[in-house]
VOGU-3710 file (C-alpha; in Angstrom, 3 decimals, decimal comma):
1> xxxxxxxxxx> 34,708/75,306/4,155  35,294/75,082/7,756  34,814/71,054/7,455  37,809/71,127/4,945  40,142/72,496/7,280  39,321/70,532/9,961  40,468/67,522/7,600  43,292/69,147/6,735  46,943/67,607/8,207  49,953/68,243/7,220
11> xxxxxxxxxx> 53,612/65,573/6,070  55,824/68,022/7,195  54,182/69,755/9,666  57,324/70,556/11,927  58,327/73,081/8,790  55,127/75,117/10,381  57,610/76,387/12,664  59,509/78,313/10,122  55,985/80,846/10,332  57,579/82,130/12,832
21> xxxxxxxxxx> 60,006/84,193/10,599  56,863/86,270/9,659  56,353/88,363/13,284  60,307/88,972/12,869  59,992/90,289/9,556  57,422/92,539/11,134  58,945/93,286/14,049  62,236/94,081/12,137  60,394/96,405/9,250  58,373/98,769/11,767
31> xxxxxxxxxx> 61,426/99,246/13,755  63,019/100,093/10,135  60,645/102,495/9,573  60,726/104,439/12,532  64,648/104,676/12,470  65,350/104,988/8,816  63,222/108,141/8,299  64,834/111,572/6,889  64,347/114,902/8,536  62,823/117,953/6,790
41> xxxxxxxxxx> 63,257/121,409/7,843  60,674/123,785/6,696  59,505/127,161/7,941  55,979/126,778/8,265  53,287/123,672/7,358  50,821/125,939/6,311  51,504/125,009/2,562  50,551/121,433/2,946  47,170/121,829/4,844  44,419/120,108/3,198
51> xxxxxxxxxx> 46,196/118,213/0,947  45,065/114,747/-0,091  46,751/111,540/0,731  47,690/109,715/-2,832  47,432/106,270/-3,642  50,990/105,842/-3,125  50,505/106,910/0,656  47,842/104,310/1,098  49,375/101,355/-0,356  52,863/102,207/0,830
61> xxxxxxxxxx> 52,785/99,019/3,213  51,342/96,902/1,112  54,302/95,561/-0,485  56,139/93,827/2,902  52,035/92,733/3,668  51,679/90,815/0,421  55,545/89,824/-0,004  54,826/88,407/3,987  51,451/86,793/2,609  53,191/84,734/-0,115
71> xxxxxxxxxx> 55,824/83,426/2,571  53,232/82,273/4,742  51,376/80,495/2,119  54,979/78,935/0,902  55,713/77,899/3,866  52,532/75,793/3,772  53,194/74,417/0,961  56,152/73,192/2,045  54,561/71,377/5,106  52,385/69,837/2,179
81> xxxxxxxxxx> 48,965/69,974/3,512  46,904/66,916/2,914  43,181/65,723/3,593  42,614/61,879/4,113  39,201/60,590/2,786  38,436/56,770/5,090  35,815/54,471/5,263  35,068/51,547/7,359  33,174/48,656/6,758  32,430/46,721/9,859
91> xxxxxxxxxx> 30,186/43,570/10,348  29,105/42,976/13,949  28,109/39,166/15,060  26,465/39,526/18,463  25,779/36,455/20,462  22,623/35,213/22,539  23,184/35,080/26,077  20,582/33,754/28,444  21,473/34,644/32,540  19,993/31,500/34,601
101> xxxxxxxxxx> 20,086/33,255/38,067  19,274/31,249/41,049  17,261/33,114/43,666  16,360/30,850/46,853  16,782/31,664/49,627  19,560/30,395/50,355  21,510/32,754/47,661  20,941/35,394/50,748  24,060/33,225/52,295  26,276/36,199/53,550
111> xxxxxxxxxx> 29,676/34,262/52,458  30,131/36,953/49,737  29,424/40,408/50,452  26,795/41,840/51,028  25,248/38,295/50,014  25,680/36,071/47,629  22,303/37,005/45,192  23,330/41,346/45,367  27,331/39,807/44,429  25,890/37,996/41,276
121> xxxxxxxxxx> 23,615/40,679/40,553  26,559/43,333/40,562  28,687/40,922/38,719  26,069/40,567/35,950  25,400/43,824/35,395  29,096/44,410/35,070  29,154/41,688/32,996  26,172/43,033/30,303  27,868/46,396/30,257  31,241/44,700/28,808
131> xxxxxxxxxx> 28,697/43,327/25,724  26,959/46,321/23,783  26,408/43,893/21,182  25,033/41,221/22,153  21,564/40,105/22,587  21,047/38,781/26,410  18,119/38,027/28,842  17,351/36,883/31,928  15,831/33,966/33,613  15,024/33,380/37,628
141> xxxxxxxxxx> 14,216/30,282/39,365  13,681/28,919/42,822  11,145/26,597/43,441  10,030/27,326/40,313  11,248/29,410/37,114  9,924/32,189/35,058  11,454/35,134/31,911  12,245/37,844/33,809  13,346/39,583/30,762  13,523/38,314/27,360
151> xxxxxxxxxx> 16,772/38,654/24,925  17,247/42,577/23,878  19,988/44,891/23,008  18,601/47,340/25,248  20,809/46,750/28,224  19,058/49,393/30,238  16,173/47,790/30,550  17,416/44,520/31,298  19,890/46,451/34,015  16,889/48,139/35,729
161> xxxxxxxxxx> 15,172/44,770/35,888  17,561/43,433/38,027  17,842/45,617/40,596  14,139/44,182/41,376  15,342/40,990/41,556  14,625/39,489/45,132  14,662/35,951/46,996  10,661/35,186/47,545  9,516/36,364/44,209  8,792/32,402/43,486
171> xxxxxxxxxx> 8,105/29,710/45,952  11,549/28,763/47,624  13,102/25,726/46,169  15,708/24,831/43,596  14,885/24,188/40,351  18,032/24,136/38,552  16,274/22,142/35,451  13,098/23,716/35,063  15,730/26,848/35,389  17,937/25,613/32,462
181> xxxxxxxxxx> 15,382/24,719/30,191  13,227/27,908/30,667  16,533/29,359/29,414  17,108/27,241/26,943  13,104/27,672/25,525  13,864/31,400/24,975  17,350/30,862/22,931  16,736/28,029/20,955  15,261/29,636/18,170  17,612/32,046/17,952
191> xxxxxxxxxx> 19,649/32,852/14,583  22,867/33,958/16,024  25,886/31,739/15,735  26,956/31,299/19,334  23,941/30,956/21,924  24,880/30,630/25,636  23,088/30,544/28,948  24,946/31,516/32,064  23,445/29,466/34,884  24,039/30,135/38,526
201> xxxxxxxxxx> 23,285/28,454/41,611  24,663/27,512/45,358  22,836/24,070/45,521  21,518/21,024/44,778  18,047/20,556/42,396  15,526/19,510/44,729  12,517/20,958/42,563  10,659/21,365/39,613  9,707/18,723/36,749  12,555/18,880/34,723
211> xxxxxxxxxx> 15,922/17,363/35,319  19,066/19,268/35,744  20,454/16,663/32,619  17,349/16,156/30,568  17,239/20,202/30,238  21,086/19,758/29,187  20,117/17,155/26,943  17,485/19,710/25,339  20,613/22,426/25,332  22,587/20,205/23,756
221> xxxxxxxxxx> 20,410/19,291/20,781  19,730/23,215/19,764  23,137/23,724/19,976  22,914/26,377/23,279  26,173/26,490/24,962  26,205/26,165/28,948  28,290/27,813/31,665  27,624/26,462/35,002  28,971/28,620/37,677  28,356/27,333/41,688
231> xxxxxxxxxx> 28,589/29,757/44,392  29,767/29,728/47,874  32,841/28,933/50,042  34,334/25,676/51,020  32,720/24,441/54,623  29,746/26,400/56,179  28,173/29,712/55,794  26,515/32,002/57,697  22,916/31,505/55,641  19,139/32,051/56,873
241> xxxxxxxxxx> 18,015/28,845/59,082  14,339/30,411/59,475  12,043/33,079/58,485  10,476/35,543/61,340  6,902/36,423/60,517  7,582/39,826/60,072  9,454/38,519/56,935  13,233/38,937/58,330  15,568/35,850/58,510  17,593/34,422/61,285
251> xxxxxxxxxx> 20,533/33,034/60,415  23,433/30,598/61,181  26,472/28,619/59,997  25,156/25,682/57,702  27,236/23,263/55,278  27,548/24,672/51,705  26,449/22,273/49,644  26,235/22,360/45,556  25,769/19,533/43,191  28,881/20,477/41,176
261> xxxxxxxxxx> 28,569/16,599/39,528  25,828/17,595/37,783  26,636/21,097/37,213  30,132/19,938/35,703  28,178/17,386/33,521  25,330/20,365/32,267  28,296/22,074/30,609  30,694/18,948/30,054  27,626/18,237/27,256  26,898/21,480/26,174
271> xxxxxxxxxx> 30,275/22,759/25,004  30,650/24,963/27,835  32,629/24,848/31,467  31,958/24,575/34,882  33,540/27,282/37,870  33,402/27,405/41,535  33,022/31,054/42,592  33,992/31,077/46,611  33,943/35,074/46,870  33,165/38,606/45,557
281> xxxxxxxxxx> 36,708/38,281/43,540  36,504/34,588/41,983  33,044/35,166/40,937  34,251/38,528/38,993  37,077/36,669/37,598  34,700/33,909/36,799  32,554/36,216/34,518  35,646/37,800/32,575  37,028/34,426/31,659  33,006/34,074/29,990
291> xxxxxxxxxx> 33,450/37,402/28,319  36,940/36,182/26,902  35,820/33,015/25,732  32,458/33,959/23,934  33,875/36,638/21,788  31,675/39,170/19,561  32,326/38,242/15,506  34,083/41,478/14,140  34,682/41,969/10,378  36,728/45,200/9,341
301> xxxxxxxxxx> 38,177/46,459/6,179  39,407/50,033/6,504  40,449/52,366/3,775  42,453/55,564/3,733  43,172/57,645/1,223  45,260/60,654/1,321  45,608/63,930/-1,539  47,459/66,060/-1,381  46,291/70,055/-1,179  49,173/72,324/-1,974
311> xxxxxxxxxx> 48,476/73,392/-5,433  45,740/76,628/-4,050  48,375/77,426/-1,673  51,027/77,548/-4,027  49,103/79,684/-6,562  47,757/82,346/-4,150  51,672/82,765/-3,264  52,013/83,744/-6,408  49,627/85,608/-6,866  50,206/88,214/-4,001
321> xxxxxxxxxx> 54,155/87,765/-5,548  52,622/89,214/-9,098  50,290/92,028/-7,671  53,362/92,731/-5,219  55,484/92,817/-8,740  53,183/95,294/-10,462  52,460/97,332/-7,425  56,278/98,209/-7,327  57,104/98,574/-11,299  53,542/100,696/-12,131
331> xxxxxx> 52,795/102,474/-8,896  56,174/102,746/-7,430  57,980/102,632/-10,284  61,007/105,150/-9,523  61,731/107,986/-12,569  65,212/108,579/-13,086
//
């Protein structure tokens, strides 16, 4: 019951305002009843003690309460109440998204802040939040590459993963093929209708047994879509030169160097495009202009239909009119 009226709206609902009339009508027929009374001098009440109140005396209100009743309920139907029945039929297309992540040593380069691997960390997991549907996974690589996380739609997991992600988890190096086509293994035999990899890196491939263009050439032929994204600014950057043994860095200024020929040509052959990211900002920009152009498939078909729920309204208005009718021709009828 409760359900119902919660459905319930109303076509002319600014008519509800005419309910108002009711507390008047109230207000106006106490104060009617208090000043419209006639006196009755008598010289002692002793002849009406223990007398019985009569019917009359104990419906003589009810006639304004059901004649107020049946405006009320008028009143509604004039707003014409209505209930709207809607369905929605919606078919969701995710896409496959593999994230390439480079994680040398060098990505601890403190050109973006606080570095330039905790930047495209933060940006990622911005990035996953702003696709609930889609499947994506993760791949690091150095020296060498390995699945950090397979593709899954539970983004929490895949979140939590990265906030273990350190430089030194692989021997130091970069791999950018044997990082691509790691990716590319765990999306090729996927059956979605878009399947991307997002690969990042700040340098040039100087390890690992696959080429940077023979792993785009095996992208390419499964029909996996590349974005190559190269990080750090124009000129040097303060990056580590050395490791302590105690495991700490030192750093200084070094030239920022990234293959962007080859990263240019990965996606040139893929399908997909190539960006420079040179701070915190570009490389956030950088990831939105991804999100925009690898859209989620959505299919929708909505139906409403509304009816219209006067009619019990209407014929409890008339009934309180009809019992307020007999009430005042049978048990207020006046004798002459």
């Amino acid at each position: 019951m409760f359900d119902f009226f919660n459905d319930i709206t109303f076509a002319n609902k600014e008519l509800l305002w005419l309910l108002l009339i009711i507390p008047a009508i109230i207000g106006w027929y106490i104060w009617k009843n208090k000043t419209c009374t006639a006196d009755l001098k008598a010289s002692s009440l002793n002849g009406f003690e223990g007398l019985k109140k009569s019917l009359k005396q104990y419906l003589r209100h009810s006639s304004i309460v059901l004649r107020l009743l049946a405006l009320a309920l008028l009143i509604v139907v004039l707003a014409r109440p209505q209930s709207r029945s809607s369905w929605k039929d919606v078919k969701t297309e995710g896409i496959d998204i593999l994230m390439s992540l480079d994680i040398s040593g060098s990505m601890l380069a403190k050109d973006f802040k606080p570095n330039r691997l905790e930047a495209a960390k933060e940006v990622a997991v911005d990035f996953i939040d702003s696709r609930p549907n889609d499947r994506i996974g993760l791949v690091i690589f150095s020296g060498e590459s390995f699945t950090q996380c397979p593709l899954t739609t539970d983004h929490a997991v895949i979140k939590n993963l990265f906030s273990d992600i350190h430089t030194g988890m692989v021997k130091d190096g970069t791999a950018i093929g044997n990082g691509l086509a790691t990716a590319v293994s765990r999306v090729k035999d996927s059956k979605a209708k878009s399947k991307v990899v997002i690969l990042l890196t700040d340098g040039v491939n100087n390890q690992g047994s696959v080429a940077p263009l023979t792993a785009a050439e095996i992208a390419k032929a499964f029909g996996v879509r590349v974005y190559t994204i190269g990080v750090g600014t124009i000129g040097k950057a303060l990056a580590p030169v050395a490791m302590y043994p105690d495991g700490s860095y030192q750093f200084g200024y070094v030239d920022v160097n990234i293959d962007e020929k080859s990263l240019r040509e990965i996606s040139d052959m893929t399908g997909g495009k190539y960006f420079r990211a040179t701070d915190n900002k570009k490389l956030k920009e950088i990831y939105k202009e991804i999100d925009r152009l690898e859209k989620t498939i959505f299919e929708e078909k909505n139906f409403t239909n509304k009816a219209e729920h006067f009619l019990p309204f209407a014929i409890s208005a008339a009934m309180f009119l009809l019992i307020e009718f007999l009430l005042k021709n049978i048990v207020f009828k006046s004798v002459p």
